[in-house]
C-alpha positions as CSV (number, residue, x, y, z in Angstrom):
1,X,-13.6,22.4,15.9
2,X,-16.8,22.5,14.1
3,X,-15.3,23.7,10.8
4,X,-12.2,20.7,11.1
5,X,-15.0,18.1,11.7
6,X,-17.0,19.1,8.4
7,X,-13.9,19.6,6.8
8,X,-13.4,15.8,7.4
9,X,-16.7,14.6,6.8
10,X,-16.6,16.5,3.5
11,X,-13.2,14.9,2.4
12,X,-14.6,11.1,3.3
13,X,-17.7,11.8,1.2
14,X,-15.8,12.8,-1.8
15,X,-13.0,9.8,-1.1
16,X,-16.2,7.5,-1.1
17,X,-17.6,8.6,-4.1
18,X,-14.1,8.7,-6.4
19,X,-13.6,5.5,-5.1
20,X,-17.3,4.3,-6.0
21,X,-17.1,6.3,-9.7
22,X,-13.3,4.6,-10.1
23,X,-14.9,0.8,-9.3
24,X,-17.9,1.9,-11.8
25,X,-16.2,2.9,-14.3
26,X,-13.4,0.0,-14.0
27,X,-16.4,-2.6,-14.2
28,X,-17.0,-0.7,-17.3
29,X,-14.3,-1.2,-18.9
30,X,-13.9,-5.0,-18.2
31,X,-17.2,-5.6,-19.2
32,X,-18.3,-6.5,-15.5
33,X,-20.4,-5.1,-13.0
34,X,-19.2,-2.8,-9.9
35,X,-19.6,-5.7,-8.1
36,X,-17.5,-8.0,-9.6
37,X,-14.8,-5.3,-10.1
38,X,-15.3,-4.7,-6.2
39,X,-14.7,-7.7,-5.2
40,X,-11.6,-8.4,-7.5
41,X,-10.0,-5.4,-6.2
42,X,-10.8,-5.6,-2.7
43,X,-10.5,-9.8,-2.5
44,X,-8.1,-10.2,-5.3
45,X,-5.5,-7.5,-6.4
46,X,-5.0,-5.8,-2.6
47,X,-4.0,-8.5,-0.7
48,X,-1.7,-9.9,-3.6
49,X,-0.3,-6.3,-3.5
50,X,-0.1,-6.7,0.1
51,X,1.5,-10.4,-0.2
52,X,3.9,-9.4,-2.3
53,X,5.6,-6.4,-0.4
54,X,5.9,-8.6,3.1
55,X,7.7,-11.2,0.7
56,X,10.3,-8.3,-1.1
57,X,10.8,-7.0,2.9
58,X,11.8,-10.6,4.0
59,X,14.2,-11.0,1.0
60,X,15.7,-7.4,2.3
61,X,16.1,-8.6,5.5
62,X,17.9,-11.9,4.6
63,X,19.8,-9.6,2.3
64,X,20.8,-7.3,4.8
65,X,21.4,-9.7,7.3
66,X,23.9,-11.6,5.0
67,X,25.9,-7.8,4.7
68,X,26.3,-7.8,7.7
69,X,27.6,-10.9,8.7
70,X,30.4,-10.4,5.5
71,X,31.1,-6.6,6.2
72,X,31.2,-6.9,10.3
73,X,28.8,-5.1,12.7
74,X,31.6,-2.5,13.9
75,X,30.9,-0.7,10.0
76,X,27.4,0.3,10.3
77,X,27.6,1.5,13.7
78,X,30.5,3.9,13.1
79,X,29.5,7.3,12.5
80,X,30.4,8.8,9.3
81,X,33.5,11.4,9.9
82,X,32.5,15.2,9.9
């Protein structure tokens, strides 16, 4: 259990500081600090990200929905024949 746990804690540390080097070295390259390329990732470009896949799985469902209404229910229950 011992060698799981610093197996874990070893993995977060390394996670933390890619992600650390990445938003350093993205500031960088924008000409910005870490801070502002934090806070444009974190504040900015996640939640869009995050906004824009709940709008593309609403379209899917109306999508779907609409198939089903015009196919019938009885064709996607059926099983496939062996």
């Amino acid at each position: 259990m011992t060698t799981l746990l610093h197996l874990l804690s070893h993995l977060a540390h390394v996670a933390y500081w890619y992600c650390c080097d990445f938003m350093v070295n993205l500031g960088n390259l924008t000409h910005s600090s870490y801070y502002e390329a934090n806070t444009w990732v974190l504040l900015v470009l996640l939640p869009g990200l995050l906004a824009l896949l709940i709008g593309v799985r609403v379209v899917q469902w109306f999508q779907l929905r609409q198939l089903r209404r015009r196919v019938g229910q009885r064709a996607f229950h059926q099983r496939p024949a062996c």
